[in-house]
C-alpha positions as CSV (number, residue, x, y, z in Angstrom):
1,X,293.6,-90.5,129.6
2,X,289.9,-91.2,130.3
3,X,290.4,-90.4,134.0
4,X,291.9,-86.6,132.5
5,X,289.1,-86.1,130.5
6,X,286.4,-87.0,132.9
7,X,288.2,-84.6,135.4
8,X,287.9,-81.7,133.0
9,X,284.5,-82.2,132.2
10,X,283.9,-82.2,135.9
11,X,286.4,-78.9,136.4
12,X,284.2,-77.4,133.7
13,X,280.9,-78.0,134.7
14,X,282.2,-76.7,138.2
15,X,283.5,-73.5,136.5
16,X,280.4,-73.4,134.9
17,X,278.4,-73.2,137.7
18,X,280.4,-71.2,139.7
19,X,280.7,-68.1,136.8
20,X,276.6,-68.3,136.3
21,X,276.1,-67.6,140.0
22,X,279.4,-64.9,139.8
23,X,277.2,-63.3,137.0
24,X,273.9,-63.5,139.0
25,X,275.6,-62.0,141.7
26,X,277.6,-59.2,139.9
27,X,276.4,-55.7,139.4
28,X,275.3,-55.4,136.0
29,X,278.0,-53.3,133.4
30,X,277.3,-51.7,130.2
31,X,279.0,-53.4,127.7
32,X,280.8,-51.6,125.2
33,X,279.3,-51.5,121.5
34,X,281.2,-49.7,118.1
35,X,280.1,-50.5,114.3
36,X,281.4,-53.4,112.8
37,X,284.2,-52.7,110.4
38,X,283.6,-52.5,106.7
39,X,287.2,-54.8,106.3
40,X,285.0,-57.4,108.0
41,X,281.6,-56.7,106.9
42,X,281.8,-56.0,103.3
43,X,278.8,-53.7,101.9
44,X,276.8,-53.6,98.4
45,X,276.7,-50.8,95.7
46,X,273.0,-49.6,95.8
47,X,270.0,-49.4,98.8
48,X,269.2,-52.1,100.8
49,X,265.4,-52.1,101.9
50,X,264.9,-55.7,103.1
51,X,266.9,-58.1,106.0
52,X,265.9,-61.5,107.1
53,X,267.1,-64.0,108.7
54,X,266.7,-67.8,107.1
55,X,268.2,-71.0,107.5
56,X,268.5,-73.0,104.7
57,X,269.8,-76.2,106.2
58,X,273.1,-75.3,105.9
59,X,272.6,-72.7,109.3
60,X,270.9,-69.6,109.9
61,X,272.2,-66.8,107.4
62,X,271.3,-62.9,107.3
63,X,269.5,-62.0,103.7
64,X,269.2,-58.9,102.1
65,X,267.3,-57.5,99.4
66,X,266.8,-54.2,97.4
67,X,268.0,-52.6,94.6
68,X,272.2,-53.6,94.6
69,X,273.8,-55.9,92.3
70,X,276.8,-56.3,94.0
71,X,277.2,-57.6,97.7
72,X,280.7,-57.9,98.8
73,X,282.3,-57.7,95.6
74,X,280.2,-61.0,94.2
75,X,277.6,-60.6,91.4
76,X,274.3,-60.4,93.0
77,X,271.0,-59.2,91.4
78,X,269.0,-57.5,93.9
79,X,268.9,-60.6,96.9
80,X,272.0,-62.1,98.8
81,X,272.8,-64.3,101.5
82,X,275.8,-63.4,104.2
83,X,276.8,-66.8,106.2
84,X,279.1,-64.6,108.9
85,X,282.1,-64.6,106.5
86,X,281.4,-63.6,103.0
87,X,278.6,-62.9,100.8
88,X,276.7,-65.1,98.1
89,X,273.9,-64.9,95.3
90,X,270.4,-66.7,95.3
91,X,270.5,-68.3,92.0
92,X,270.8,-65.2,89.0
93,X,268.1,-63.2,91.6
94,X,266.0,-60.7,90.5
95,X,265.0,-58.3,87.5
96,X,264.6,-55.4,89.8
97,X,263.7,-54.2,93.2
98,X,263.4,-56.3,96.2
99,X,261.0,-54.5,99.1
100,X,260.2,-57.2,101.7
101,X,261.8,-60.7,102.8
102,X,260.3,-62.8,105.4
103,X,260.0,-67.1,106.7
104,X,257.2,-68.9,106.1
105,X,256.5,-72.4,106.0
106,X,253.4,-73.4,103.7
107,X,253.3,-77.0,104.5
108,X,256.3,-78.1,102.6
109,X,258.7,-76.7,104.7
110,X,260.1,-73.2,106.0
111,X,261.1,-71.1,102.8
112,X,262.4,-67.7,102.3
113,X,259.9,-65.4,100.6
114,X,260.6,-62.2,98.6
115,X,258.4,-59.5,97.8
116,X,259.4,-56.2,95.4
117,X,258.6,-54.5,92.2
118,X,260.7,-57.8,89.9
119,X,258.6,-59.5,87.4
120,X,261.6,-62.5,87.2
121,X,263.0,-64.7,89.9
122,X,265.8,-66.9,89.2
123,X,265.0,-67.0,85.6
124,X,261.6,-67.5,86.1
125,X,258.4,-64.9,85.8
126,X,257.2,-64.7,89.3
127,X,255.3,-61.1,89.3
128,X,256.5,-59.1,92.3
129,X,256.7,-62.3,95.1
130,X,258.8,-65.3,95.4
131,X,259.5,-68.2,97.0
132,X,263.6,-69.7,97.3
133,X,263.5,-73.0,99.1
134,X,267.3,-73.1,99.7
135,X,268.3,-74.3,95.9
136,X,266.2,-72.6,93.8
137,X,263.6,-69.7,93.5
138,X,259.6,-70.4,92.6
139,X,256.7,-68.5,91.5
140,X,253.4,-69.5,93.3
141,X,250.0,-68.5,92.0
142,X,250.3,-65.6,88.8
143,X,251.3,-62.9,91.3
144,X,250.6,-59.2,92.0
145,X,249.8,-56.7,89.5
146,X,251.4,-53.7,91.7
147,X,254.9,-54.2,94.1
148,X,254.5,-55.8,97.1
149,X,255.9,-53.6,99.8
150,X,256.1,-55.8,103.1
151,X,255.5,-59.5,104.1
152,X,254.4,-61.1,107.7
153,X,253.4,-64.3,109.1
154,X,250.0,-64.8,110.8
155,X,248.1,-67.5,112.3
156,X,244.1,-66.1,112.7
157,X,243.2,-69.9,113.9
158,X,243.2,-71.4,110.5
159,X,246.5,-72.5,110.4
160,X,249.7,-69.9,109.4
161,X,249.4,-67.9,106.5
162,X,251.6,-65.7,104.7
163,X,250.8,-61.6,104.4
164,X,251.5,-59.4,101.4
165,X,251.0,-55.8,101.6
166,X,252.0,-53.2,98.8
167,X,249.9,-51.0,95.8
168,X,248.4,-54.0,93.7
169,X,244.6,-54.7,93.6
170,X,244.9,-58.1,92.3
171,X,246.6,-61.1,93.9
172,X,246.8,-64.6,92.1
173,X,243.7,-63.1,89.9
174,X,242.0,-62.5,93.1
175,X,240.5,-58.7,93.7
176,X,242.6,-57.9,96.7
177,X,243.3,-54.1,97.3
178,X,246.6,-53.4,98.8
179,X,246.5,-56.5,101.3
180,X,246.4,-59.9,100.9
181,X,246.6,-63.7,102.3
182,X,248.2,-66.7,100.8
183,X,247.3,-69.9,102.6
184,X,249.9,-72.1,100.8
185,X,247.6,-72.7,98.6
186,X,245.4,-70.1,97.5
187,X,245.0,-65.9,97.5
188,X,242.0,-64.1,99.4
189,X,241.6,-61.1,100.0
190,X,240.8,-59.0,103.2
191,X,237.2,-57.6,102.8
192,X,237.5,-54.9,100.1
193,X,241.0,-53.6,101.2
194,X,242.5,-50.8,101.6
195,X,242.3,-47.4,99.3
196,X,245.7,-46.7,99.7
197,X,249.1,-48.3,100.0
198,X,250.1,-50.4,102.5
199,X,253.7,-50.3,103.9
200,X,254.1,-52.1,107.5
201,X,252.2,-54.5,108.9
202,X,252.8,-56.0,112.2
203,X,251.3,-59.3,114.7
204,X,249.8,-58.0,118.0
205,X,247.9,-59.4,120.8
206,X,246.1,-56.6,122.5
207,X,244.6,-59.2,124.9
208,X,241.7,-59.9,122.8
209,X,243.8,-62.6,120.2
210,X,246.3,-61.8,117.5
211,X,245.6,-59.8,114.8
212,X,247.1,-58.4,112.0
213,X,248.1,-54.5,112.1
214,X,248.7,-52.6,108.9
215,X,250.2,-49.0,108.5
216,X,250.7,-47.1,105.2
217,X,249.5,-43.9,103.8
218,X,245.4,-45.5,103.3
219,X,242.2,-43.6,104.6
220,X,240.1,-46.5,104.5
221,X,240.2,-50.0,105.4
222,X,237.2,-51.9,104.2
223,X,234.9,-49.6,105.2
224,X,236.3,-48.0,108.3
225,X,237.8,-44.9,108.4
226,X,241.2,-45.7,109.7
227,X,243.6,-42.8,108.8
228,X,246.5,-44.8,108.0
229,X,246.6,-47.8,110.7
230,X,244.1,-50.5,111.2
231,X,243.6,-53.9,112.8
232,X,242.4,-57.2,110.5
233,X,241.1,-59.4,113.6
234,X,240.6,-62.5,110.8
235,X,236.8,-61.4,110.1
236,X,236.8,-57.4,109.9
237,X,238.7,-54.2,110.0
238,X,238.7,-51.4,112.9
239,X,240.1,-48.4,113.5
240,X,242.6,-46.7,116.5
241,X,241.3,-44.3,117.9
242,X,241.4,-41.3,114.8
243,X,244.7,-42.7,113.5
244,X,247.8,-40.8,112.5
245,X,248.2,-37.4,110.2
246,X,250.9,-38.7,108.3
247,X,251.8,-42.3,106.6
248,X,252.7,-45.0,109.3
249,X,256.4,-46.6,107.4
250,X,257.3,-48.9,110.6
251,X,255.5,-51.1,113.1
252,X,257.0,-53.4,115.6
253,X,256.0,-54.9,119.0
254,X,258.2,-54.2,122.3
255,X,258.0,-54.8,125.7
256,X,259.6,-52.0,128.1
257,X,259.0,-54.2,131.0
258,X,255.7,-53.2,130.8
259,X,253.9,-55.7,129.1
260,X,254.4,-56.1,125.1
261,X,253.1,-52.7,123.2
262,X,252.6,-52.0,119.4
263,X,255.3,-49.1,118.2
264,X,254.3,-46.9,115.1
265,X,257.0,-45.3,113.2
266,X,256.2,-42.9,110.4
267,X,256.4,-39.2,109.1
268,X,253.3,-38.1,111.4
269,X,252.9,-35.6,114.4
270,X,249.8,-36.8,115.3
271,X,248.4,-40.2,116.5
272,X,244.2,-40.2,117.6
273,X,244.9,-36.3,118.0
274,X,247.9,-36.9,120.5
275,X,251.2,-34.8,119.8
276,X,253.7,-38.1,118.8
277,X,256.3,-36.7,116.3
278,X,256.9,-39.8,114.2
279,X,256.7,-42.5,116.8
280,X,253.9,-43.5,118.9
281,X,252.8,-46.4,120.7
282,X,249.5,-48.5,121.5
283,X,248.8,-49.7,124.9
284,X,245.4,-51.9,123.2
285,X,242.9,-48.9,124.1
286,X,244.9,-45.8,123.2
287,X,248.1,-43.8,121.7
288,X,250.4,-42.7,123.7
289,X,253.2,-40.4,123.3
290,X,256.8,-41.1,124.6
291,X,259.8,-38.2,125.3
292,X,259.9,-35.8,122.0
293,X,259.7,-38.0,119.3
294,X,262.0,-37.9,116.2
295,X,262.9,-34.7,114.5
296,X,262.3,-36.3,110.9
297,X,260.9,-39.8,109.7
298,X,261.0,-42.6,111.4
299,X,261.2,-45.6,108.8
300,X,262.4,-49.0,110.7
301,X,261.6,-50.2,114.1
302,X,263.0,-53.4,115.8
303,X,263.4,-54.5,119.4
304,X,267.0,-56.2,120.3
305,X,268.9,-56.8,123.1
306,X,272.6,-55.8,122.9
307,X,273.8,-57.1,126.4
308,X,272.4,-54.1,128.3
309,X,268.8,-55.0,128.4
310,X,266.1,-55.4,125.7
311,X,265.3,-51.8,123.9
312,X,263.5,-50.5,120.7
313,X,265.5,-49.2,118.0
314,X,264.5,-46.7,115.8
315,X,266.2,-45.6,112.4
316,X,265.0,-43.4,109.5
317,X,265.7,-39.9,108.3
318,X,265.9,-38.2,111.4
319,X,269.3,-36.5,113.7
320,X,267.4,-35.8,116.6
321,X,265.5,-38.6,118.9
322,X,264.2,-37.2,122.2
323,X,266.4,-34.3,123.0
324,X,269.6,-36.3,122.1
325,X,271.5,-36.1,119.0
326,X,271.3,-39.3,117.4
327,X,272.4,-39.5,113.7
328,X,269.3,-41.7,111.4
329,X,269.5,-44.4,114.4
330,X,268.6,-44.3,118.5
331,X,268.2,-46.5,120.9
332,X,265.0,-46.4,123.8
333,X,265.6,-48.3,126.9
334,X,262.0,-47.6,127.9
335,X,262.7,-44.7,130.2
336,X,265.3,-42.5,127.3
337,X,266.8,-42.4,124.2
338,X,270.0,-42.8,123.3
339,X,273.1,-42.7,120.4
340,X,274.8,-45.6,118.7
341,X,277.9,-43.4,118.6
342,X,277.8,-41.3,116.0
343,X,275.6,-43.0,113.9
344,X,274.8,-42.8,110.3
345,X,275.1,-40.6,107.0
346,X,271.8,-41.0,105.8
347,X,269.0,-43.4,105.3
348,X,268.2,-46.3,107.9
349,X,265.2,-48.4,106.1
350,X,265.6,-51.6,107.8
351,X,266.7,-52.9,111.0
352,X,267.1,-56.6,112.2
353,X,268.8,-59.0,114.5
354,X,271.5,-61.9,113.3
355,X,274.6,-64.2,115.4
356,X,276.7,-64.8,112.8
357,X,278.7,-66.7,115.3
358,X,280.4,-64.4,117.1
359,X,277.3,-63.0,119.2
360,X,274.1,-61.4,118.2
361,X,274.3,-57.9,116.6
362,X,272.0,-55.3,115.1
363,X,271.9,-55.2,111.3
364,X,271.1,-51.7,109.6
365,X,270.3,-51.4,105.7
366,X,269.4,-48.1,103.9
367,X,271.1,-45.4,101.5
368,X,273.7,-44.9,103.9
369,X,277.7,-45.2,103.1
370,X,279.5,-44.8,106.6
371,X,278.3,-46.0,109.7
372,X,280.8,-45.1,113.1
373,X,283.6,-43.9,111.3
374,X,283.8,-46.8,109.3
375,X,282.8,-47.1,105.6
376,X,279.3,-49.2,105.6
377,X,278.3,-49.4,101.8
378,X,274.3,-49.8,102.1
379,X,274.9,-52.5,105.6
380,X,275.9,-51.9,108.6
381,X,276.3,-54.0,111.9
382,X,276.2,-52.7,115.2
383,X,277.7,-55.4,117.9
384,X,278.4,-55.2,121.5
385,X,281.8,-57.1,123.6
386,X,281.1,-60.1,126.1
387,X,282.3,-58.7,129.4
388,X,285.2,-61.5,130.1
389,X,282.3,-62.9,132.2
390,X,280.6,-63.7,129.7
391,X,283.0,-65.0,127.4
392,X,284.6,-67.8,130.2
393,X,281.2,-68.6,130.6
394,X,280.8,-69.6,127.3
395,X,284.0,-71.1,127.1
396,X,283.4,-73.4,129.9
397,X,280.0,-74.1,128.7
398,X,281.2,-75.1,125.1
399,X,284.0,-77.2,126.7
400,X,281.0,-78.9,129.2
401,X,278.6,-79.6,126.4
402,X,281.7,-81.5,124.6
403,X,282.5,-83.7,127.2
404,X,284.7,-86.7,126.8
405,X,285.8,-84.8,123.5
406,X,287.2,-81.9,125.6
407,X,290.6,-83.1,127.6
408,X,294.1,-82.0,129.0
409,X,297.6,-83.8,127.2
């Protein structure tokens, strides 16, 4: 029996090998992509706004937040967690909205951290941001006095620190206008702010260090005219270029094969006096402009690879994205845009990336109700097939890794 075994881990490694350098050698195939059906994926019964992924201990899980109190059919107030087969509350959640969900670790360990218009978490007041550590949710600090729109992670050499952008001017009973930093210990603020809302923010290196980038509808940032985007370089705000004619709703960063770029998504035509209808992106000196835009808003921006190459996808408001017909969610492959079948009814807000096990896919949330043809209450997942290449050589790859587990009768 021990020979058999040892003989199979052998044939496998073998097959292994021998299907990595088939699949080097193969001419690459588009593989085959359709929206996930709602039999398998069970919605919620209001708007999503937020997705995150967060692991917990028990294994990564894709959370959402917004305005539902029902995910799946289970009782959920506002936050949920989906483990790849059902969905399941965070405590009793929230007293209202949740905007923004991100990971951050503070020292004690890497946390899950929820930002929205609630003034109760769990049971417990927590004014517009929380903390769940797996088991239970905690408020840190007295809060916000406005919603907190959107949450990142930077580290501006002082150790990783956790961002919180929204409409409140005070932060822990700290003067912080619109922006603000939370060291795991404390709240500060970010000069004097921002005069306006902010609603993305985004972690770029331009070549000159990673900064923090924030979009919104503001004029002013500190005391630079920035017309709706600006940089925070850990010491002071600039400006790009003139800035946008419209509120910036998206950032992300992507990399066409060109070197990593900063993407703006909004409701603009207009970025540093460049025609860009509601996308745009930022080479680290200037705008530039990229097929025909979006016909309408673009509100969430992501980069993910669905087996075809890494691209940028866009969703929002709009039906049109280049000169292709693309229903509130496209796809750019760095040279053109393209469908994800027929898309969407309405509304994409947020777009992320999560394996539930069965392959990575692309998770939308928004107002939406169908997605494909299939009915997509609020959530919608967009997956693409393993050619049968791939999928032998991850068979034989799982069956290598176990070893003297893996054997023939």
């Amino acid at each position: 029996m021990q020979r058999t075994r040892f003989k199979f881990s052998v044939l496998c490694t073998v097959l292994s090998i021998v299907l990595t350098l088939a699949g080097i050698l193969a001419p690459a195939v588009a593989q085959p992509c359709e929206w996930a059906s709602g039999l398998n994926f069970p919605g919620m019964n209001n708007t999503v706004w937020a997705l995150t992924v967060f692991d917990d201990g028990r294994g990564p899980a894709l959370y959402a937040g917004g305005f539902f109190t029902s995910a799946g059919g289970v009782a959920v107030n506002r936050i949920a967690k989906w483990d790849g087969t059902q969905w399941s509350a965070l405590g009793s959640g929230m007293n209202s909205t949740v905007w923004a969900l991100t990971v951050f670790d503070d020292g004690t360990g890497p946390a899950l951290y929820a930002g929205g218009q609630f003034t109760t978490a769990g049971g417990v007041a927590a004014n517009r941001i929380a903390r769940w550590d797996g088991t239970r949710w905690m408020a840190f600090s007295s809060g916000m006095n406005g919603p907190v729109l959107t949450l990142t992670v930077l580290d501006d050499g002082s150790g990783p620190a956790l961002y919180a952008g929204g409409q409140f001017t005070r932060a822990g009973g700290v003067a912080a206008n619109r922006i603000a930093r939370w060291d795991g210990t404390q709240w500060s603020a970010f000069g004097s702010g921002t005069n306006g809302p902010v609603l993305a923010m985004a972690v770029f290196d331009d070549g000159s260090g990673s900064a923090l980038y924030a979009g919104g509808s503001f004029m002013i940032a500190g005391s630079v005219v920035a017309n709706r985007i600006a940089k925070w370089d850990g010491a002071q705000w600039s400006a790009f270029g003139s800035g946008m004619n419209g509120p910036v709703l998206a950032l992300a960063i992507f990399d066409d094969g060109g070197g990593p770029l900063l993407y703006a998504g909004g409701d603009f035509t207009s970025a540093s006096d460049v025609e860009a209808n509601r996308i745009a992106r930022w080479d680290g000196t200037q705008w530039l402009t990229f097929d025909n835009g979006m016909n309408n808003a673009v509100l969430a921006l992501v980069g993910y690879d669905d087996g075809n190459g890494p691209a940028l996808y866009a969703g929002g408001d709009f039906t049109i994205a280049g000169d292709v017909e693309a229903n509130r969610i496209a796809r750019w492959d760095g040279t053109q845009w393209s469908a994800l079948g027929s898309g969407i009814d309405n509304s994409v807000w947020v777009l992320t990336e999560y394996d539930d096990g069965g392959g990575p896919a692309l998770y939308a949330g928004g107002v939406f109700t169908t997605a494909g043809d299939n009915p997509s209450p609020f959530i919608a997942a967009w997956r693409c097939a393993m050619t049968e290449m791939k999928a032998a050589m991850r068979l034989s790859t799982t069956s290598r890794d176990a070893g003297n587990e893996s054997y023939i009768e």
